[in-house]
Backbone and ligand atoms as CSV (ligand in chain L), in Angstrom:
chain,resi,resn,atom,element,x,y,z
A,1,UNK,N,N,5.494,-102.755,-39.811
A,1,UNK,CA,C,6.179,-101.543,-40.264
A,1,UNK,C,C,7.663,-101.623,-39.900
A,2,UNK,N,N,8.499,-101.258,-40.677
A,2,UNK,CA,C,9.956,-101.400,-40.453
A,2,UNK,C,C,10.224,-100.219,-39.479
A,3,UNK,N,N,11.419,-100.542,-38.931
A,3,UNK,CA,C,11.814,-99.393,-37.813
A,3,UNK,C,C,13.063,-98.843,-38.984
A,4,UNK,N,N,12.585,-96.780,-38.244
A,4,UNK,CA,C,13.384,-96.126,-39.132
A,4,UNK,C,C,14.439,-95.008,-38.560
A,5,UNK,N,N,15.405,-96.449,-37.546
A,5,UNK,CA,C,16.167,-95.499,-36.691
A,5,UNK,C,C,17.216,-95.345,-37.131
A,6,UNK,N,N,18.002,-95.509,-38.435
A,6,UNK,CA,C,19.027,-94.880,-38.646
A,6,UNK,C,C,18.132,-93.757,-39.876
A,7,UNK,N,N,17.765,-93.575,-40.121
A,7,UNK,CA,C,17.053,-92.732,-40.840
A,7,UNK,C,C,16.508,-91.239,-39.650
A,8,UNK,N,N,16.047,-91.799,-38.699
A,8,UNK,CA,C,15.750,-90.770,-37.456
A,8,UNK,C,C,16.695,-90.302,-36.837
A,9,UNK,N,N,17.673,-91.099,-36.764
A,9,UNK,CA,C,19.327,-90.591,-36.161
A,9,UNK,C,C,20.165,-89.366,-36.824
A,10,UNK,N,N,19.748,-89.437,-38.226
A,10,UNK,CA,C,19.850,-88.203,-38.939
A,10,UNK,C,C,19.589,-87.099,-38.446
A,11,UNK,N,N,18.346,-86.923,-38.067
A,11,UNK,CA,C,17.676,-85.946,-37.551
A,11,UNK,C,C,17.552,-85.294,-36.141
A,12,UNK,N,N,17.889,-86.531,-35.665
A,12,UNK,CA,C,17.708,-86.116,-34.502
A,12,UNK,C,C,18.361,-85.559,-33.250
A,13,UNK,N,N,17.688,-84.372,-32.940
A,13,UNK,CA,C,18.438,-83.017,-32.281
A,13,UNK,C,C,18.798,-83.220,-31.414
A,14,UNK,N,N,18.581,-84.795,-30.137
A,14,UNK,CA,C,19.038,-84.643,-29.073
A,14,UNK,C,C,20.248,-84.745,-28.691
A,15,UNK,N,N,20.653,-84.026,-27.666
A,15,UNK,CA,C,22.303,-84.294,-27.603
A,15,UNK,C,C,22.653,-85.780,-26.655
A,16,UNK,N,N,21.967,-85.797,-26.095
A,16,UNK,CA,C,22.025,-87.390,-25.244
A,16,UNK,C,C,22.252,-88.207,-25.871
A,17,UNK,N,N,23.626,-87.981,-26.613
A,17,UNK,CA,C,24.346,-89.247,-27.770
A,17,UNK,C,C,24.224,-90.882,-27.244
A,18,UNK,N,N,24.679,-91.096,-25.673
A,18,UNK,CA,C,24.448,-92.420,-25.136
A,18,UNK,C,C,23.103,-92.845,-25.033
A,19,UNK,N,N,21.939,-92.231,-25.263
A,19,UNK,CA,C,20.546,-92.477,-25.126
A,19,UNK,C,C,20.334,-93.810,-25.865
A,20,UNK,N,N,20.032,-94.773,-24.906
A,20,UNK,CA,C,19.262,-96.067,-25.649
A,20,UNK,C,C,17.804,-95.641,-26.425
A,21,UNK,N,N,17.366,-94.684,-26.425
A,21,UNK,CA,C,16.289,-94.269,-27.107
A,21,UNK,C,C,16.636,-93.564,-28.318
A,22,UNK,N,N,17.549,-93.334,-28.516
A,22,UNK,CA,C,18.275,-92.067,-29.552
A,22,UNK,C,C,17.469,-92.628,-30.859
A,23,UNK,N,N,16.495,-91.705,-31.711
A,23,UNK,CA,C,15.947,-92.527,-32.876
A,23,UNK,C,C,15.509,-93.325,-33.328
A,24,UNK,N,N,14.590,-94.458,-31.897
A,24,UNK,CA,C,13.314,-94.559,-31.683
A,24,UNK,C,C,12.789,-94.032,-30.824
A,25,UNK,N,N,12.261,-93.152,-32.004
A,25,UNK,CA,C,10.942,-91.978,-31.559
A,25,UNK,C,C,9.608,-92.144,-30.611
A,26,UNK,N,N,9.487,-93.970,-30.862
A,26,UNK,CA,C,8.201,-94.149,-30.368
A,26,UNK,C,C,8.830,-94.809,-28.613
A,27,UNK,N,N,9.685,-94.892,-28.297
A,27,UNK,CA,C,10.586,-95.696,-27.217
A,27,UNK,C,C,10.478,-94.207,-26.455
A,28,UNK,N,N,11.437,-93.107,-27.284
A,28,UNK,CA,C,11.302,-91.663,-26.739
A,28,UNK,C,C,9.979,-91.018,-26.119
A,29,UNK,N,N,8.963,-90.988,-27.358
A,29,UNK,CA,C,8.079,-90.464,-26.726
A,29,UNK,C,C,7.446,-91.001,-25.625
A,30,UNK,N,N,7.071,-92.539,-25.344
A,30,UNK,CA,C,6.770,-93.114,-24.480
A,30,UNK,C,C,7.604,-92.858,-23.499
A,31,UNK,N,N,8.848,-93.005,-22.582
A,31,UNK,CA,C,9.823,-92.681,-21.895
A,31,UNK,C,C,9.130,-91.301,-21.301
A,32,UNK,N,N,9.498,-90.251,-22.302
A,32,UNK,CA,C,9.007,-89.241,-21.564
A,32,UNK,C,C,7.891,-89.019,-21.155
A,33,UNK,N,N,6.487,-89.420,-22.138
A,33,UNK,CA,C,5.963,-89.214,-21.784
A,33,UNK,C,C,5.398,-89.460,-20.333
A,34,UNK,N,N,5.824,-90.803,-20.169
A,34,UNK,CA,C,5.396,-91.989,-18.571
A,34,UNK,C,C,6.270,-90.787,-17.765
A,35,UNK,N,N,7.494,-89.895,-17.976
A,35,UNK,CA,C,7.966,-89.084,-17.240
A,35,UNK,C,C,7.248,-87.857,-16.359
A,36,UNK,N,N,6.086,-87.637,-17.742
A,36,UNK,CA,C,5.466,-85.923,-17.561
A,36,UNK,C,C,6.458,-85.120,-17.906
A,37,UNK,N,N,7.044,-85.911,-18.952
A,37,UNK,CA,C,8.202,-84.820,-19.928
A,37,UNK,C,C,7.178,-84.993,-21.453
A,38,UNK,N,N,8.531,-84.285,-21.899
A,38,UNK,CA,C,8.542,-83.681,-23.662
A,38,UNK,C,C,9.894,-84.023,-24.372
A,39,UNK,N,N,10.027,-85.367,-25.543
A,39,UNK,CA,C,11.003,-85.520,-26.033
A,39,UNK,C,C,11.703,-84.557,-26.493
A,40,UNK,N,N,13.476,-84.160,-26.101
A,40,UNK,CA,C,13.983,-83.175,-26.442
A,40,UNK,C,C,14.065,-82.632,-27.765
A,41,UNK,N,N,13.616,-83.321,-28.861
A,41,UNK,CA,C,13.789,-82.641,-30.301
A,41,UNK,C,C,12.497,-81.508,-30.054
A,42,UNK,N,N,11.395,-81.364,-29.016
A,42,UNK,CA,C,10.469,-79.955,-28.968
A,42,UNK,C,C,11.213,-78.916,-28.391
A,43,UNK,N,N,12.478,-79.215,-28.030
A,43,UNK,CA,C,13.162,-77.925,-27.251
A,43,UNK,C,C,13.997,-76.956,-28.640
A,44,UNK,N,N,13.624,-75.807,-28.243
A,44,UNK,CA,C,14.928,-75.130,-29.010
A,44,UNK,C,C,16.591,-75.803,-28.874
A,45,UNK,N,N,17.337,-75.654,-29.687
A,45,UNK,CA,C,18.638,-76.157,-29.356
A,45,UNK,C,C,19.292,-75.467,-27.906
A,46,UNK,N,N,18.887,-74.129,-28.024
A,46,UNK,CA,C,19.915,-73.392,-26.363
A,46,UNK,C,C,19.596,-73.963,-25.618
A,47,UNK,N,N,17.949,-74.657,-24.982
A,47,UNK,CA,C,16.772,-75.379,-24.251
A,47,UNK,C,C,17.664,-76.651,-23.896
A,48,UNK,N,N,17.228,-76.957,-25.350
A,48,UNK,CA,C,17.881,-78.659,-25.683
A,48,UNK,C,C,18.753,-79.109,-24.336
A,49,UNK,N,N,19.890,-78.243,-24.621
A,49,UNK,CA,C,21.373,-78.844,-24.360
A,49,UNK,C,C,21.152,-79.132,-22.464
A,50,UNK,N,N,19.972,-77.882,-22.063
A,50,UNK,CA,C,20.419,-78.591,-20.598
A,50,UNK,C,C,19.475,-79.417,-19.690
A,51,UNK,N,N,19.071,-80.117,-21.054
A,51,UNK,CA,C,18.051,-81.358,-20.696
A,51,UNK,C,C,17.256,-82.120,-19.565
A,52,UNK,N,N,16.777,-80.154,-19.355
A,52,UNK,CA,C,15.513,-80.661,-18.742
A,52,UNK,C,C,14.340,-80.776,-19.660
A,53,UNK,N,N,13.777,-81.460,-19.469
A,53,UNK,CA,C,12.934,-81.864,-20.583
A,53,UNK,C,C,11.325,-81.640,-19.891
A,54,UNK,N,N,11.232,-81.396,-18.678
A,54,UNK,CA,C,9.479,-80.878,-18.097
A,54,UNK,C,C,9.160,-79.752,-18.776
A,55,UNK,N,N,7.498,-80.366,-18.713
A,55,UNK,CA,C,6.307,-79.501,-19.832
A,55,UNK,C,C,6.608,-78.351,-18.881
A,56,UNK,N,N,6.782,-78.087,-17.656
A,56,UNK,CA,C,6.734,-77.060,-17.261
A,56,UNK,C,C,8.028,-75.925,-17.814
A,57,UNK,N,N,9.020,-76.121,-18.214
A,57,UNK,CA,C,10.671,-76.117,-18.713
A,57,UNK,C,C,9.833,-75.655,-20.447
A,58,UNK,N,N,8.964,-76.063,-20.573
A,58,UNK,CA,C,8.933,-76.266,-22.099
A,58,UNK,C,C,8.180,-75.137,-22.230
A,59,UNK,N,N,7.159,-74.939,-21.656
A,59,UNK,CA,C,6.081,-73.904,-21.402
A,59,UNK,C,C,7.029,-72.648,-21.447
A,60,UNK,N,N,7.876,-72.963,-20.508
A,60,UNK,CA,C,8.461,-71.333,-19.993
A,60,UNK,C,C,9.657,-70.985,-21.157
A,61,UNK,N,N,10.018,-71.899,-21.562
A,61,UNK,CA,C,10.948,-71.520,-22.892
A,61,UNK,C,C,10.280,-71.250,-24.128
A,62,UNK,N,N,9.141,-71.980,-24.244
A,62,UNK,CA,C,8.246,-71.707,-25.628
A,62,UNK,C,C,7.309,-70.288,-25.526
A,63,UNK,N,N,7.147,-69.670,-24.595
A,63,UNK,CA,C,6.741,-68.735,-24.127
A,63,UNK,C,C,7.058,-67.297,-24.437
A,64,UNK,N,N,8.539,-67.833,-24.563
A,64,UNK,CA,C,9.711,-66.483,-24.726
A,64,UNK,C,C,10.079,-66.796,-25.958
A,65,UNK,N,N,9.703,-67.607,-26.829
A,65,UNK,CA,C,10.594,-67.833,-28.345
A,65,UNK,C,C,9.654,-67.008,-28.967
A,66,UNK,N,N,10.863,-66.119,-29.633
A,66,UNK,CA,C,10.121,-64.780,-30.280
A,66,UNK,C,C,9.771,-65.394,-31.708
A,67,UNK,N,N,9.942,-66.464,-31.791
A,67,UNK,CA,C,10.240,-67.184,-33.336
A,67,UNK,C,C,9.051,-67.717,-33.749
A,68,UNK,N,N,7.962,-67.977,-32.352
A,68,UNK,CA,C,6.815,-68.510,-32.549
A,68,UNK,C,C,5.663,-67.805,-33.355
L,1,SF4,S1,S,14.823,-87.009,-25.858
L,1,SF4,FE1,FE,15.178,-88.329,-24.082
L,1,SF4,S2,S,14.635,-90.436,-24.684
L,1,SF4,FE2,FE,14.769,-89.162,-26.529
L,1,SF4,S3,S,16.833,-89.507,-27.289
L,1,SF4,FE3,FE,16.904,-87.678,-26.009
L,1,SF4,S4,S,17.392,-88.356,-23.951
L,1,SF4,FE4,FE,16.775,-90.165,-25.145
């Protein structure tokens, strides 16, 4: 399967512009996951920016999004 990281770079919400992971998704999710994180494109953008990225961080912000 071809890799589709300038195609994902488009999209993708994280602000961690220097990220060697930036838009491979599968590099990202692995990373965090081995963390006991959540790749930042699940955060709201206000969330996003102050990149903490724990399920616990995620819980408590997704909690309060009236949007859900
Ligand atoms: S979510 Fe984490 S691994 Fe993914 S691009 Fe942002 S900083 Fe890098």
């Amino acid at each position: 399967m071809e890799c589709k990281r300038d195609e994902n770079l488009l999209e993708c919400t994280c602000s961690a512009t220097t990220c060697k992971n930036r838009g491979m998704c599968c590099e990202c999710v692995r990373h965090h996951r081995e963390a006991g994180e959540i790749p930042g494109c699940f955060f709201p953008k206000s969330a996003e920016i102050k990149h903490n990225r724990s399920i616990k961080y995620f819980i408590e912000v997704m909690s309060k999004n009236k949007d859900l």
